[in-house]
N, C-alpha and C positions, 0 to 999 in steps of 0.2 A: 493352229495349235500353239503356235510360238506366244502368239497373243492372250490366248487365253493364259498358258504357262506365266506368262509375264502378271498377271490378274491373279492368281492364286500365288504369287510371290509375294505381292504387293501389300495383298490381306494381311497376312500378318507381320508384316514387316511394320503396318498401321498400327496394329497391335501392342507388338514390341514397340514402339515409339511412345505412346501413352501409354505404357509399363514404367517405361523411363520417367518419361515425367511425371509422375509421379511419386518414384523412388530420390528423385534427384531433387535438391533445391540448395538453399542455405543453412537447410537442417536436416541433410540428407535421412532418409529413411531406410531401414535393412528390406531384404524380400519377405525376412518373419514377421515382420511388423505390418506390413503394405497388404501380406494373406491375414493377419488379425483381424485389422481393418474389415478387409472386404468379407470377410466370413461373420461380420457380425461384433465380433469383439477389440481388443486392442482400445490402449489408453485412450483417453478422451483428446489428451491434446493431439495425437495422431490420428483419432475420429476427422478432428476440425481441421490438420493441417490437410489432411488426404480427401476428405469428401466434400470440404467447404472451398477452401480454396484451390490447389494444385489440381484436382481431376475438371471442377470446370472450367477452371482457364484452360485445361491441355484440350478440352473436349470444344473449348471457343476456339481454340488458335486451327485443330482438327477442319471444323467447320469454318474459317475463313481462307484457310488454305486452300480446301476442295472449294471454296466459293470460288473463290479469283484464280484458280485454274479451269474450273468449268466457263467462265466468263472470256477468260483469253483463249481458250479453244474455239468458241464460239465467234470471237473479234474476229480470230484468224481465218473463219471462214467466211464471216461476213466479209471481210475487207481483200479477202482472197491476198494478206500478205503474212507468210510464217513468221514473222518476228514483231506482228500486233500484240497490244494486251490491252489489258482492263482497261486503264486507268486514258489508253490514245486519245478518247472523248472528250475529255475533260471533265467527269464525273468526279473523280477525286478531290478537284479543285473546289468545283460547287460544295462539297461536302465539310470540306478544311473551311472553309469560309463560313458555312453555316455553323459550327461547330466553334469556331473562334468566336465567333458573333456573340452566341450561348455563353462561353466562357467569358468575356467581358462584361457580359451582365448576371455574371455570377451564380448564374444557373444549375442545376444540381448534375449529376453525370445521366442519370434516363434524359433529361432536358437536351443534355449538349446532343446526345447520342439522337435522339428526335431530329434535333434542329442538321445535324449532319445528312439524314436521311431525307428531311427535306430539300438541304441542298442538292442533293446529287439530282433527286428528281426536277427541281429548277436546273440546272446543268441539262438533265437532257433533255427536256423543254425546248431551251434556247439551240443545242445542236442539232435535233432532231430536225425543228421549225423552221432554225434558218435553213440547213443544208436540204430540206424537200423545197423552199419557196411554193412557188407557184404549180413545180411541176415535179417531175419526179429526181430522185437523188442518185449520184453514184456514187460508187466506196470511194474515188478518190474527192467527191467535193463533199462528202462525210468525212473521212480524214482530215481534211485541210480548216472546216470548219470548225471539226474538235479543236485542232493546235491554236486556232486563233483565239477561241475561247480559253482555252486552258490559258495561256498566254493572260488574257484579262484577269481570269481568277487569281494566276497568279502574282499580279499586280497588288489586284487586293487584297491578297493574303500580307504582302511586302508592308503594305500600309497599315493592315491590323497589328502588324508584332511591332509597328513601329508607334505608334498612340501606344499601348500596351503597357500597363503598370511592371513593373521589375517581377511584381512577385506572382504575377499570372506567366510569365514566360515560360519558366521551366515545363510546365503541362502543357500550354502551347507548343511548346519546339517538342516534346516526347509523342504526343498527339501526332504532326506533322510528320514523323519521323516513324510512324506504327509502332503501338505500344498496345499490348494484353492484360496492361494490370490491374485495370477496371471490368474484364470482359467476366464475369463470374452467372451470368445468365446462358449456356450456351445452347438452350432448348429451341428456341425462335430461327437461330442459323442453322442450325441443323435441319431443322424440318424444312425450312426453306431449299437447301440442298439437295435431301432429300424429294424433293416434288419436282426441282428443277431437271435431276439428273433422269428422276424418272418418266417422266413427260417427255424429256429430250431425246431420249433410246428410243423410243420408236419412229422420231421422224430423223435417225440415223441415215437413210438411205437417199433420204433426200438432201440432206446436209452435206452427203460425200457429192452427191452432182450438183451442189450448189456451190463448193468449193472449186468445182471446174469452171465455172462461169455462169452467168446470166440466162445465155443465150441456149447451151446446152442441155441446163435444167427445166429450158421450158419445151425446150421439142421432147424432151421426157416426159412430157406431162405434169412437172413441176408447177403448183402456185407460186411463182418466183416472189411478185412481191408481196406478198400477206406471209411467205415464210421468212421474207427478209425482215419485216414488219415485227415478226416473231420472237427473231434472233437479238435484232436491234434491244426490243423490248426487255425478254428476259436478262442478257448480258448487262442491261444498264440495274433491273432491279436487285439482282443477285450481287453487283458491284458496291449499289450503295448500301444491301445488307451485312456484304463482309469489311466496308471502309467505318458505315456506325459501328461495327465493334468495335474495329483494333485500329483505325486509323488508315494512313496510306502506308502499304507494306508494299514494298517495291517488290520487283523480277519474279515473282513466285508464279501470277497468272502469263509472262513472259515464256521463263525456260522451259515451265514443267509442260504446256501443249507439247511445246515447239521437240524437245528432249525426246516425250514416249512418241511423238510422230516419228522421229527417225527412228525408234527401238519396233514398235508393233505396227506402225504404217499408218494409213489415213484415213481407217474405217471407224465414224464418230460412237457409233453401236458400240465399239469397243476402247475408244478415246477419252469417250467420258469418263466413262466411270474409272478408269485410271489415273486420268487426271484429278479426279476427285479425292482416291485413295492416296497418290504421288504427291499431290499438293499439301494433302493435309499432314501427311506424315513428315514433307518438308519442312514444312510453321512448326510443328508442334516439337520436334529437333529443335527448331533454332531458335525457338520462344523457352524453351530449355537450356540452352547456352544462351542466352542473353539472362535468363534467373541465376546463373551457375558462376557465369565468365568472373567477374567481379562481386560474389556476394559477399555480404548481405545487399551491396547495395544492385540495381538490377540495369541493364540497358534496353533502349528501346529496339525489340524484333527487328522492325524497317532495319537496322543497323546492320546486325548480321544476314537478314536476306540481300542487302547490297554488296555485303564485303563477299558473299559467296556468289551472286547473281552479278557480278559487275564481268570478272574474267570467264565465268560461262558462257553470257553474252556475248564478250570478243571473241571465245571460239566459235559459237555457233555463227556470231555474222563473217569473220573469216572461214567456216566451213561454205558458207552458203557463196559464198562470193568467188571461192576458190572453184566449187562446182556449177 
C-alpha cells in the first residue's frame, strides 16, 4: 500500500510540474492565459510560445527523465550495484563523439541527433563484444569494460573540442553538458518509454530475483542469460534515446532508482514506473530552472541535475557505506 500511495503521489506531482513549465519561462505566462491556450483560445503569440515551444520541450525533458531513470533501474539490477547508472557503459560517450563529429561537419540538429544515436549503439557494440569475448560475461568484467571504453571515448571527445573552430564550441560544451533546447519533437521518446516501461512490468518478478544473483534466479527457473541479454539491450537503446535528445544529463538515472528504492523497496513491478514518473518530473523542474535561473539567457540542464545530483550522491554513498 505504501507503494502504491507513493505512485498516486507521484502522478500528479508529474502533472504539476509540466503545469509549471509551462507557465514559467522568460516571459512568464499567468494560469488565465496557459487555460486560454489549452481550451482553444488565447493570443497567438501565447498559442506559439505554449504549444510550440515550452510544452514540447517540457513533454522532451518528461520523456528523457523517465528514459534515464528507467535505464539506471535497470543497470542497477543488471550490475547488482545500487549506485549504477545510465551512462557506467560508456554509451554516453559513444554518443558525444558521434554528435561532435556531426557538428564539425556542419550537420543539421535531426543529423547530429542521428549520428549521436549511432554512436551509442557503436558504444555498445564494442562493450558488449568485448566484455562477452569468447565466453560468457560477468557484471563485474561488464563494468570494467564499460570504464575503459568510456575512458577512450573520452579521449576523443578531448581531441574533438580541441581541433574545434571557436565558434562550434559553445553547442559542443552545451551538448556535453545536457541541453533541451533543441528537443521540440518529444513524440518518439515518449513512445519509446512508454513500450519500455511497459514490456518491463511484467517481467517485474523476474528482475527482482535477478537482482539477487545469478545463481538464485536460475534455480527459480529464471532464463538468466537471455534475460540479462534483455536488460543489457533495452537499458542501452532507451539510453541512447534519451542522450539524442538532450545530451549527457548527469545523476538523474543515478539517484532517482537508487532514492524510490529506499522509499517503496525493490519490487521492479512497482520501481519502474515510478522511476519513470520520479525521473521525468525531476528534468522537467530543472530543465525549468535552467530556462528561468538566468533569463533570457538559458543554462544547460546537465548543470543543474549536477548541482542537485552531486551532494545527493554523497549522501546516498555515505548512507550506503554507513549501513
Amino acid at each position: 500500500m505504501h507503494a502504491l500511495r507513493c505512485l498516486l503521489v507521484l502522478t500528479p506531482l508529474a502533472l504539476l510540474a509540466l503545469g509549471v513549465a509551462v507557465i514559467f519561462g522568460s516571459v512568464p505566462l499567468s494560469l488565465a492565459d496557459t487555460i486560454a491556450v489549452i481550451t482553444g483560445g488565447g493570443e497567438p503569440l501565447h498559442r506559439t510560445m505554449l504549444l510550440e515551444l515550452r510544452l514540447p520541450r517540457a513533454l522532451s525533458a518528461f520523456a528523457v527523465g523517465g528514459l534515464l531513470s528507467v535505464a539506471g533501474a535497470l543497470m542497477q539490477v543488471l550490475l547488482r550495484n545500487p549506485l549504477a547508472d545510465p551512462y557506467v557503459l560508456g554509451l554516453s560517450g559513444g554518443a558525444a563523439v558521434g554528435a561532435l563529429l556531426a557538428m564539425l561537419a556542419g550537420l543539421g540538429v535531426a543529423l547530429v541527433s542521428g549520428a549521436a544515436f549511432i554512436g551509442a549503439l557503436v558504444s555498445t557494440a564494442i562493450v558488449f563484444g568485448t566484455a562477452h569475448g569468447t565466453g560468457s560475461w560477468t557484471p563485474t568484467r561488464l563494468l570494467l569494460t564499460g570504464v575503459v571504453v568510456a575512458a577512450g571515448w573520452s579521449a576523443l571527445i578531448s581531441f574533438l573540442l580541441a581541433i574545434s573552430p571557436a565558434t562550434e564550441l559553445p553547442g559542443m560544451l552545451f551538448w556535453l553538458m545536457g541541453d533541451l533546447a533543441n528537443a521540440t519533437q518529444p513524440l518518439a521518446p515518449l513512445l519509446v518509454l512508454l513500450v519500455v516501461v511497459a514490456v518491463a512490468i511484467p517481467f517485474g518478478r523476474s528482475l527482482n530475483v535477478l537482482a539477487r544473483g545469478p545463481q538464485q534466479a536460475a534455480s527459480l527457473g529464471v532464463a538468466v542469460r537471455r534475460l540479462e541479454w534483455t536488460v543489457y539491450l533495452s537499458a542501452a537503446l532507451i539510453t541512447a534515446t534519451a542522450v539524442t535528445v538532450a545530451g549527457s544529463v548527469g545523476f538523474v538515472g543515478l539517484i532517482v532508482p537508487h532514492m524510490l528504492r529506499l522509499l517503496i523497496g525493490y519490487d521492479q513491478r512497482l520501481l519502474l514506473p515510478a522511476s519513470t514518473l520520479a525521473g521525468g518530473t525531476l528534468l522537467v523542474l530543472a530543465d525549468t530552472m535552467a530556462r528561468t535561473i538566468i533569463a533570457p539567457e538559458q543554462l544547460p540542464v546537465g548543470v543543474i541535475t549536477a548541482l542537485l545530483g552531486v551532494p545527493i550522491f554523497l549522501w546516498l554513498l555515505h548512507r550506503s557505506q554507513a549501513s
